[in-house]
N, C-alpha and C positions, 0 to 999 in steps of 0.2 A: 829871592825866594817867593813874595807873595808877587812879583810881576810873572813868574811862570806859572804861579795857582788859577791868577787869574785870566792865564793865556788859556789855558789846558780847558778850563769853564769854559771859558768863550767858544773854544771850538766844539765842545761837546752839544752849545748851546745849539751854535750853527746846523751840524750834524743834524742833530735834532728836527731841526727849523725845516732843511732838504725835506727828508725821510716826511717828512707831514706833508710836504707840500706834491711832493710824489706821491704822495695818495691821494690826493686832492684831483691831483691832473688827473690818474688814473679809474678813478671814479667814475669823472667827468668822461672820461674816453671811453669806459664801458658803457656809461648810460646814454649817453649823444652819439656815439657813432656804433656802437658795436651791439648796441641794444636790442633791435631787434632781433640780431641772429643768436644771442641766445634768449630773447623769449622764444623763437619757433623751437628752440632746443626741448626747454621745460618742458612743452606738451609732452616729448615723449618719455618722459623721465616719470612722469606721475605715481604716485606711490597710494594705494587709500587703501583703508579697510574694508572686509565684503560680508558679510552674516551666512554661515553656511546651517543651511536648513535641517533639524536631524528630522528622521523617519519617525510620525507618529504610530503612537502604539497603535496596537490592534484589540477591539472590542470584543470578545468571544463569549460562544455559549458555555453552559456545565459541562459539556465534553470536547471543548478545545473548537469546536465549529467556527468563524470566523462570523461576527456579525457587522461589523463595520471596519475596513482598512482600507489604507493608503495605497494606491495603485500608481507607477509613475508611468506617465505619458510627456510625450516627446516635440517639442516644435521643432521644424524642420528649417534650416537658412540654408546658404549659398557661398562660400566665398570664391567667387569669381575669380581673383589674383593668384592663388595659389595655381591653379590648373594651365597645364602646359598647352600653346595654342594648338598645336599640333592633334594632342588627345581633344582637345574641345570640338575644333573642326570634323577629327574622324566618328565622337561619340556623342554630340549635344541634340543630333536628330532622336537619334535608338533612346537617350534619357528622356527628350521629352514627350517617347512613346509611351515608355514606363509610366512617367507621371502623371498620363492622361485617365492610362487605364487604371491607374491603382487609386487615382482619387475620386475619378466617371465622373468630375464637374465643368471639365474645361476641354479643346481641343487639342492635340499635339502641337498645333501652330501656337497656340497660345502662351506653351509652357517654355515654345524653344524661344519666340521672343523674349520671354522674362529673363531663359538661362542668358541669348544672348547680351540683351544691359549691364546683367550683372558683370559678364565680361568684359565687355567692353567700356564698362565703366568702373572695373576692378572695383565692384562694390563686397564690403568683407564681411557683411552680412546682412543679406539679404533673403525675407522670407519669400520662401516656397511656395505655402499655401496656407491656410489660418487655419486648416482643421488639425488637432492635436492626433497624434498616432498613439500605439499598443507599443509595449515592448519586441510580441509577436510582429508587427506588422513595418517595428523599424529594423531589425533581423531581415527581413525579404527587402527592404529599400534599399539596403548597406550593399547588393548584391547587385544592385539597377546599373547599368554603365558610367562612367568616371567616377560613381562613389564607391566604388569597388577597390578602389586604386588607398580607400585612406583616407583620414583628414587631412595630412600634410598635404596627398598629390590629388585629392577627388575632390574637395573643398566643401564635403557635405559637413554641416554643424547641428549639432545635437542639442538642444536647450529643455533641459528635464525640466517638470513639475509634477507634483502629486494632486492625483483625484481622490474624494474619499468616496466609498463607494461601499454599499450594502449587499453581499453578493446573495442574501435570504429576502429578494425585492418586496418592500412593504411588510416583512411581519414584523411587528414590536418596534415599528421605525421611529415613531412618535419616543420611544421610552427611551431605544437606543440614542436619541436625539443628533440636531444635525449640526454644521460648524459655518462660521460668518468666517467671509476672506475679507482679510485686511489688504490697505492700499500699496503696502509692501507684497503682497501675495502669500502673506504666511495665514495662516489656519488657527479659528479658536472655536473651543466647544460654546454652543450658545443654549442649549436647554436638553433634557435626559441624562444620561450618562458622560456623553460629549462631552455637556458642562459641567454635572456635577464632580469628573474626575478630570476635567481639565489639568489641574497639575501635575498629575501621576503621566497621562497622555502625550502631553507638546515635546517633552523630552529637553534636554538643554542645547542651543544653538553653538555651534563652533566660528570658529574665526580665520579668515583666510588675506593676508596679506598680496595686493595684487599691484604690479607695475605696470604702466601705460606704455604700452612698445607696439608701432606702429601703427597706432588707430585700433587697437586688441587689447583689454587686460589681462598681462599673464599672470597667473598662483606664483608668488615666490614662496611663501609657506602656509602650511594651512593647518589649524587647530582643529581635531577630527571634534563633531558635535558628540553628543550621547545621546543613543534614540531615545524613545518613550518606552514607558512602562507600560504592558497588556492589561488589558482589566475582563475577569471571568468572572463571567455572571453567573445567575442563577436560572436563565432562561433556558429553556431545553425546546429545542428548535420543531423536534416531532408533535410537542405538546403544542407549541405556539401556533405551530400549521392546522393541529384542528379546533383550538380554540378560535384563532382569527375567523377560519371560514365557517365554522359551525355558526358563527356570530353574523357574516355577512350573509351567508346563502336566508336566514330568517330577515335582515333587514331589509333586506329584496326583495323577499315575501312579501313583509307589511310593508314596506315604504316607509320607514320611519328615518326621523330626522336623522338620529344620532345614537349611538350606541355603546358600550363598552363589557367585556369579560374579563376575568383575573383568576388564574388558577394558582393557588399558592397549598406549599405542603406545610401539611399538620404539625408534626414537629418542631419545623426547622422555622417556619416563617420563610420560607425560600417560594419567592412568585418565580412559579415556573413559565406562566404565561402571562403574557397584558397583550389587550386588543381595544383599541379604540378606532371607532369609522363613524366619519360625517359626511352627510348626501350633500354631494355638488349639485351646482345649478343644473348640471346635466343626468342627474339622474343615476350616477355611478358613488362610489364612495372609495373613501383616503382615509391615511391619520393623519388630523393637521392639528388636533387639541386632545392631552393627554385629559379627557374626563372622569378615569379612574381613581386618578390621585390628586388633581385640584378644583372636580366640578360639586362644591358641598352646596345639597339642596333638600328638598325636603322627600323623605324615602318611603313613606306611606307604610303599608303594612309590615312590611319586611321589621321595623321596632317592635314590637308587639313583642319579641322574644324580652328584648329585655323589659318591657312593663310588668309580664308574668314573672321572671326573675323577681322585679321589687316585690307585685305581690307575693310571691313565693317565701321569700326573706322573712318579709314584715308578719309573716302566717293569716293572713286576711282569707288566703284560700287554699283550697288542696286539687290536683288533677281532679279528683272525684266528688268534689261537692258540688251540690245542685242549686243553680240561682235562675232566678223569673226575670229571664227581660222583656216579658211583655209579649202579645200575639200582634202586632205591627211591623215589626221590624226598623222602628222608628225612633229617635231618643231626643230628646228635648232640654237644653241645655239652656237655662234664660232665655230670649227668643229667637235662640239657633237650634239647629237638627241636624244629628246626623241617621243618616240611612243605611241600613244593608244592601250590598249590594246583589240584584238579581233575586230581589224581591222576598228573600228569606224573612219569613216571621218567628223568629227564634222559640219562641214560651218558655218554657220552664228546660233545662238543658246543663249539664256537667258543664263544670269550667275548662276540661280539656276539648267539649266539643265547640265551646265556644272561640279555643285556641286554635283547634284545626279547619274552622270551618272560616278563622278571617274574621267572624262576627265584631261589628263596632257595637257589638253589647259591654266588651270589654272597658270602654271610656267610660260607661254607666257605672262599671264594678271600681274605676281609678277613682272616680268621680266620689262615688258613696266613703269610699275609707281615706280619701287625702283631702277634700277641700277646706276641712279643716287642718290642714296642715301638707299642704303644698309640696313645703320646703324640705320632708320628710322622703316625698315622691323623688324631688331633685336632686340629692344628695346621693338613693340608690343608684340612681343613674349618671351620678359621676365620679361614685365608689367602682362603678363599670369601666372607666375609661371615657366613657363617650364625649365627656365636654375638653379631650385631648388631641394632641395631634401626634400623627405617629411619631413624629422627626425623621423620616425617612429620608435619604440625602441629599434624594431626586430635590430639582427647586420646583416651588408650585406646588407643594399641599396645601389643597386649601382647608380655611381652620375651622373646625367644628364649631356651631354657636347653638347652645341650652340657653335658653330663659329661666330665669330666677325669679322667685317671688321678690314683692319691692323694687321692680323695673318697671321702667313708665308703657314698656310694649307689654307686659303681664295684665292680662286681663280674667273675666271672668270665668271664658272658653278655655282658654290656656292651659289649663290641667289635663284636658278630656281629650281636646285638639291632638296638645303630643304626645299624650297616649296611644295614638294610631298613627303617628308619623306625619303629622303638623304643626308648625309653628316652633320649630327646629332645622338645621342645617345639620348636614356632615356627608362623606365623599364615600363614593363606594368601598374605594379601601377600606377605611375606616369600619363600617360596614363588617365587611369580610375579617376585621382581623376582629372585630368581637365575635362573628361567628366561627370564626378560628379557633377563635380560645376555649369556645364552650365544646367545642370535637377534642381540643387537646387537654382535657381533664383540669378545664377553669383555669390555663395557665396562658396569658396573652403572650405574645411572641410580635416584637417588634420587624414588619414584614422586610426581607432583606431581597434587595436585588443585586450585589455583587460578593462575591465570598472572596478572591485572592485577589492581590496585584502581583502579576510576575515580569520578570522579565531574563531572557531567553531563556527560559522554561523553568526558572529558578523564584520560588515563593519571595517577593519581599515582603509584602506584609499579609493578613490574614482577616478576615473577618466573621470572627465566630456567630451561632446563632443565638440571637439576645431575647433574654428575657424582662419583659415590661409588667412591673407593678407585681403586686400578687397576686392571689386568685380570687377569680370573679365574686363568687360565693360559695356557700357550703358545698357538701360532697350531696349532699339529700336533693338540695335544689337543682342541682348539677342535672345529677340521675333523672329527675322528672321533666327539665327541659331538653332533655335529651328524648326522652322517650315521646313527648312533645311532640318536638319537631319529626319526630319519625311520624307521628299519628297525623302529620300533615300530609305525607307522601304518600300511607296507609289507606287511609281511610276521609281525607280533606280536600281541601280545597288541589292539588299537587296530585291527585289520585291517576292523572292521565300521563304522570311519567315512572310510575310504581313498574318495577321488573322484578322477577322471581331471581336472577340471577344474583342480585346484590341488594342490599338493603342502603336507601339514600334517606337521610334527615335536612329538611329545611322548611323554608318558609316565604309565601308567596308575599306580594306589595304592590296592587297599584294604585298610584296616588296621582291625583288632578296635580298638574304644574299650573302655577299662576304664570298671568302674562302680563308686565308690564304694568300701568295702571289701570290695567281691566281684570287684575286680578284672574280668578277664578271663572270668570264669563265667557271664555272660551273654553271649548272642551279640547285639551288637551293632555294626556297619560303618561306618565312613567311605570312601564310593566319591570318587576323586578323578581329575580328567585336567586336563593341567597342559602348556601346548606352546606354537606359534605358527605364524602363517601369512602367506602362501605360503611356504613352507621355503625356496625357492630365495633370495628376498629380501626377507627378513620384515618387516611390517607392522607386525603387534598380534602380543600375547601376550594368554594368556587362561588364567584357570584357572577351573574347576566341581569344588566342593567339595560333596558331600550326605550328613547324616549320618541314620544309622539308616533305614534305608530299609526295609519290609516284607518280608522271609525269604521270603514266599511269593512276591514277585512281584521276587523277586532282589538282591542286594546286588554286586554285582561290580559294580568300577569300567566295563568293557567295555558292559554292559547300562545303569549309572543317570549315569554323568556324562559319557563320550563322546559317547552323541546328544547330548548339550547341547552340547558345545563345537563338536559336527560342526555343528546347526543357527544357531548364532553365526555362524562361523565363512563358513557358506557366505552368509550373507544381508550379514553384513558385505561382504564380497570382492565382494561384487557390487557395493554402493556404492562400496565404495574402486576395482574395474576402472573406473567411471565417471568417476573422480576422477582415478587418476594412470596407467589406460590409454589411456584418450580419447588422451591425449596423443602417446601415442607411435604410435599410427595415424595422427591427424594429420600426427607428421611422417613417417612413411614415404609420405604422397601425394606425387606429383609438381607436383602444381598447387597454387600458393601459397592457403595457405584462412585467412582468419580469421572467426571465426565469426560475430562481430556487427559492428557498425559504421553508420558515416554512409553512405548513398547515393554521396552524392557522391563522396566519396575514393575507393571502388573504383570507380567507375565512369572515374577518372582513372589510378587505381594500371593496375587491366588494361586499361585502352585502352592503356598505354605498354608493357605485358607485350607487345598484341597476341591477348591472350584475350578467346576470344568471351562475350558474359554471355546469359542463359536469364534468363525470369523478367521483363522489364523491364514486360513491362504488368502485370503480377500486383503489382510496389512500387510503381508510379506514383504514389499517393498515399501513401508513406509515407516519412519522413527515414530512418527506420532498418532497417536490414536484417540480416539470416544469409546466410552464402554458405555452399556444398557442390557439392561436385566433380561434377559434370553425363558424360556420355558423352565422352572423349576427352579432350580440354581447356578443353571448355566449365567454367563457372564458374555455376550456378545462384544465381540471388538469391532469396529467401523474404523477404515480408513482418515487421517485427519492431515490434510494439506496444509502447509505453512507459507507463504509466498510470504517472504522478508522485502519487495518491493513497493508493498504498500504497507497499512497498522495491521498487524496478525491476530487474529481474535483468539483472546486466550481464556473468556471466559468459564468459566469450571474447573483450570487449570489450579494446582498448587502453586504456592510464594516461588517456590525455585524454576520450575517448570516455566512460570510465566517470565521470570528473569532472564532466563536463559532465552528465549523467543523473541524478544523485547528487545534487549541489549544487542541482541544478533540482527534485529532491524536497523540500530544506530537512534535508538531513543531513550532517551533517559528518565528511570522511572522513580516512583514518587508510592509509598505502600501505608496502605491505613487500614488496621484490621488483625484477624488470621481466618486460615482457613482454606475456602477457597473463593476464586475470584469471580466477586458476583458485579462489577460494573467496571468500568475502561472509560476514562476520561475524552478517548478518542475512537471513534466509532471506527470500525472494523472495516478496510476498502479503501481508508485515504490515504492520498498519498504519503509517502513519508519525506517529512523534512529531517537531513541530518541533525544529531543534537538535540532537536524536536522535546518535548516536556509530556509523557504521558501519567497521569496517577492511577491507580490500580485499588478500588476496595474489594475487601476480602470479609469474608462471614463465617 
C-alpha cells in the first residue's frame, strides 16, 4: 500500500516536472523565434484613452446677444489609400483645380502633386493646406471632386477644433476677457469674465476609448462630455456701442493716452457698459488693460463730493453759508500752495458755489475744522466705503488706499491734499459706485456684471442685485449733495453740457498725474466727469475718465470728458424715454390702448366699452394687431405681422398673447412681472434657435 502512494506521487511529481518544462520551451519559442511577428502584431492592436473636448459655453449680453463663443473650424488631410486608382486618375486634376481656387495660395500643379504623394504613398493623413476652414466653407469642399464620394471612398478627413471668437469685435473685449491655449490645444479663461467664470464655462470633458487599427485610431466607445454653462451679463450691447465710441471718437480728438467709461444702472448696480482704450505706438487705440476696475490713482476733483458729505455730516457748513477765501485765489499750506484753476479769485462766496465752481478754497474749509483732528475727517470717508473694494468677481480690482493719521506717509499737507483728490488711491469704479449710491437714495450697490448662468436656456444659478453696507449718510445731507451736484451742471463748472431736455447731476476732476520720480514736474492730466441722469430720477450713472490728454488741444475735465458723458448720456435717455416713458403717456390716454394683441379680443373688449374701432378693412386679413388712440374716442387698429422664422416682437403684448407667439416660434419662455410686456431678453429679427431661452418682463 505505501509502495503504490509513493508510485502515484512520483508520477504526479513527473507530470508536473513536463508541464513546467513545456512552458519553458514555449516561452523560449515565442520570444526567440516567433517574437517579432507578434510584436509587429501589437502595434495594431493598441488600445488608449482620448479626452473628448466639450463645447464651451457662450458669453452673452442682457438680451441673449452672443458676446464671446466657440466657433468650430476644420483642418483638412488626405488619405490617399482609401481612393480607388481608377476615381484618382479620372478626378485628381478637376480637385486640384478646386483647391487652387478655393484656397488663391498655390497653383493647380501644386496641389495635384501633393494629392499625387499621398497616393502614391498611401499616406493616411496627410495635410491639405494649414489654413483652418468655416463650417460654411467645409459644406462647399465636401462637394469638390472625390470628396464627394465620402470618407470611406474620397479620403477627405476632417479634424475639428474651436476658435473663440467675439462676433460684437472690440466692444467690452478687455471685460469679456480672453483665453490661453494649452499644449494639449484645450482653452482656459485668463482674465474678464473668461476667467473669472472659468468653471461655470470649460464644461466637463468626456472620454473616448480608441484602438489602433491600421496606422488609424478607431472610437470603440465614447463617454459624451457635458458642454459649459452660458454666462449673461449685464452688458447691453446698444449701450456699449455708444459708450465705446462716444469715448474713442474724444480720444482721437485729444490724443490722449488712455482712457476709460462705465455706464451702470441706478438700481440694480448692473454695468451696462465698460469701455477701456490705450493709444498704440501707431496712433490708433485697443483694449489691452481693463483701467476701470484695476487702474486706482489719484482722481482729483471728482472727491470733493464726498469731502462736502463729511462736512455736511459734521454740520461745519450748510449749501448756503458764506466763507472768505481770500481775493487771490491762492491758499497756503505750511510752505506749499494750492491754486485755483483759470485764475479764479474766489472772495467772500457760499459753500455751494464754492462746490460747483471746483474751487480749492474747499481744502482751506477741510483744513480750518479737522487739523486738529484728522482722524475725524478719515473715518467720514470710510463710513463712505471709500477705503473698500468693491469685491467684484472680475480679477484685478485694484485696492483703494486712504491715508490715516499715525502713518509715516501722513504729513502736514495730507488733510488738504485729499480733500481735492491727492494723496489717495482708488479706481474709477469705485468712483462711480459711490456716485451710484448717492442717485440711488444713499444705498451703495455692489456693481454686478453677470446676473444668470444658464444652460440650454435653463437658469442654473442666479445672481441677484446686492446691496453693500448701509447708507452713506442722512436723508438731509443726501438732499443737498444731490442738489450739489445738480448746481455743477446748472450753473458750474459742467455748465457746457446743461440741456433743457433732462436734468444731469455730477462733478468735474482734473487732476495732475505724477510721473515716476519726477513726480509732479511734468504736466500731465486726468480730465474726469463722474454723475447720473435724469437727476430728478435717476437711471444710470456714468463716469468718463481720460488720461493725458494733448496740452494743445486742452486738458480740463470741462472741455475732454463732459462731451463724453453729455453724448452717453443724451442718446442713452433717449432709449430709456422709449422704454419707461412710453408708459407713462400711455397711461395718461383716456381711451384704454393696448398695444398689440389678437383681433378678436378687442374687437369684443371695445364693442362692450362701446368704442368705435378705425382700421377694420386695413387688418382683415391679419390675427394680430396694434391699437392707438384715433380722433376722440375712436380706437385705430394697425396691421401686426408675426414671422415665427426669426424672435417675434411681442412687446405691448399681454402674458397669454406673448405665450402663445413665442411657444409657436419654438422658444421657451421665462415671465417676471404682470401686465404687459415691456422688454424681451432677445432682440426682435434673430434668428431663432430651436428650444432657444427667451425671458419676457412685464409691467
Amino acid at each position: 500500500m505505501k509502495g503504490e502512494i509513493v508510485w502515484r506521487i512520483g508520477m504526479v511529481y513527473i507530470l508536473m516536472m513536463l508541464v513546467a518544462a513545456l512552458i519553458v520551451v514555449k516561452a523560449l519559442h515565442v520570444q526567440m523565434w516567433e517574437g517579432e511577428k507578434w510584436r509587429s502584431k501589437s502595434g495594431s492592436v493598441r488600445v488608449k484613452d482620448f479626452e473628448v473636448a466639450p463645447n464651451r459655453g457662450d458669453i452673452c449680453a442682457c438680451d441673449g446677444r452672443k458676446l464671446a463663443s466657440s466657433v468650430p473650424y476644420y483642418e483638412l488631410r488626405f488619405d490617399g489609400a482609401v481612393v480607388a486608382n481608377d476615381v484618382f486618375r479620372a478626378n485628381a486634376d478637376s480637385l486640384a483645380l478646386c483647391l487652387s481656387r478655393f484656397f488663391g495660395d498655390e497653383s493647380p500643379a501644386y496641389y495635384r502633386k501633393r494629392l499625387g504623394t499621398a497616393k502614391s504613398q498611401k499616406k493616411r493623413y496627410y495635410l491639405l493646406n494649414k489654413r483652418k476652414v468655416s463650417y460654411n466653407e467645409l459644406k462647399k469642399i465636401r462637394e469638390f471632386p472625390i470628396f464627394r464620394l465620402g470618407k470611406n471612398k474620397g479620403g477627405l478627413i476632417e479634424v475639428m477644433s474651436s476658435t473663440r471668437l467675439q462676433p460684437h469685435v472690440n466692444l467690452a473685449s478687455r471685460t469679456i476677457g480672453y483665453l490661453n491655449e494649452a499644449e494639449d490645444g484645450s482653452f482656459e479663461g485668463r482674465v474678464g469674465i473668461e476667467g473669472a467664470f472659468e468653471n461655470e464655462l470649460k464644461g466637463i470633458p468626456g472620454r473616448s476609448v480608441k484602438q489602433m487599427m491600421s496606422g488609424t485610431w478607431v472610437p470603440v466607445t465614447v463617454e459624451e462630455p457635458e458642454d459649459g454653462n452660458d454666462v449673461i451679463t449685464t452688458i447691453d450691447v446698444d449701450y456699449q456701442d455708444i459708450v465705446q465710441h462716444a469715448l474713442l471718437r474724444q480720444m482721437e480728438k485729444f490724443e490722449a493716452d488712455k482712457g476709460c467709461a462705465i455706464l451702470m444702472e441706478v438700481k440694480t448696480g448692473d454695468v451696462k457698459a465698460i469701455a477701456n482704450l490705450t493709444r498704440t505706438t501707431g496712433g490708433t487705440y485697443r483694449e489691452s488693460m481693463n483701467y476701470a476696475i484695476g487702474d486706482a490713482g489719484e482722481p482729483g476733483s471728482v472727491i470733493k463730493a464726498a469731502t462736502m458729505i463729511a462736512l455736511l455730516e459734521d454740520g461745519y457748513v450748510e449749501p448756503d453759508d458764506t466763507v472768505d477765501l481770500g481775493g487771490t485765489g491762492r491758499y497756503q499750506f505750511y510752505e506749499n500752495y494750492l491754486t485755483d484753476s483759470d485764475n479764479k479769485k474766489p472772495g467772500k462766496i457760499s459753500i455751494r458755489h464754492v462746490f460747483e465752481t471746483s474751487s480749492n478754497g474747499i481744502a482751506k474749509i477741510v483744513y480750518d475744522h479737522y487739523r486738529k483732528q484728522p482722524e475725524r475727517f478719515v473715518n467720514r470717508w470710510c463710513g463712505l466705503g471709500l477705503d473698500k473694494s468693491l469685491g467684484v468677481r472680475l480679477k484685478g480690482e485694484g485696492e483703494p488706499y486712504i491715508k490715516h493719521p499715525g502713518e509715516k506717509e501722513w504729513t502736514g499737507i495730507t488733510l488738504p491734499w485729499m480733500s481735492i483728490g491727492y494723496e489717495l488711491k482708488i479706481t474709477p469704479l469705485q468712483v462711480l459706485a459711490f456716485y451710484n449710491a448717492i442717485a440711488n437714495d444713499g444705498q451703495r450697490m455692489r456693481p454686478r456684471f453677470v446676473k444668470e448662468i444658464r444652460n440650454r436656456g435653463r437658469i442654473v444659478e442666479s445672481f441677484e442685485p446686492e446691496e453693500v453696507g448701509g447708507r452713506l449718510c442722512s436723508r438731509s445731507t443726501l438732499k443737498k449733495i444731490q442738489e450739489m451736484l445738480e448746481g455743477v451742471v446748472e450753473n458750474g463748472t459742467a455748465r457746457n453740457i446743461r440741456t433743457d431736455k433732462y436734468r444731469i447731476a455730477g462733478k468735474t476732476g482734473t487732476a495732475r498725474i505724477a510721473t515716476g520720480t519726477k513726480g509732479y514736474g511734468i504736466r500731465k492730466y486726468r480730465a474726469s466727469f463722474v454723475g447720473f441722469f435724469p437727476a430728478e430720477a435717476p437711471l444710470y450713472s456714468c463716469i468718463v475718465v481720460i488720461d493725458n490728454p494733448s496740452l494743445s488741444k486742452g486738458f480740463y475735465a470741462a472741455q475732454v470728458s463732459s462731451p463724453v458723458f453729455r453724448e452717453i448720456a443724451d442718446k442713452v435717455y433717449s432709449i430709456a424715454y422709449m422704454q419707461y416713458g412710453e408708459q407713462q403717456r400711455v397711461a395718461e390716454k383716456t381711451v384704454p390702448v393696448s398695444k398689440n394683441g389678437l383681433k378678436t379680443d378687442f374687437r369684443k373688449i371695445f364693442d362692450g366699452l362701446g368704442l368705435e374701432l378705425d382700421g377694420k378693412a386695413e387688418v382683415e386679413e391679419n390675427d394680430w394687431v396694434i391699437t392707438s388712440s384715433g380722433e376722440g374716442e375712436n380706437v385705430v387698429l394697425k396691421p401686426r405681422r408675426i414671422n415665427n422664422s426669426v424672435v417675434p416682437n411681442v412687446k405691448g403684448m399681454g402674458l397669454r398673447d406673448a405665450l402663445f407667439v413665442l411657444e409657436n416660434a419654438g422658444l421657451k419662455v421665462g415671465v417676471v412681472g404682470a401686465g404687459m410686456v415691456q422688454r424681451q431678453s432677445l432682440a426682435p429679427g434673430q434668428d431663432v434657435r430651436e428650444g432657444g431661452y427667451i425671458q419676457i418682463e412685464l409691467r
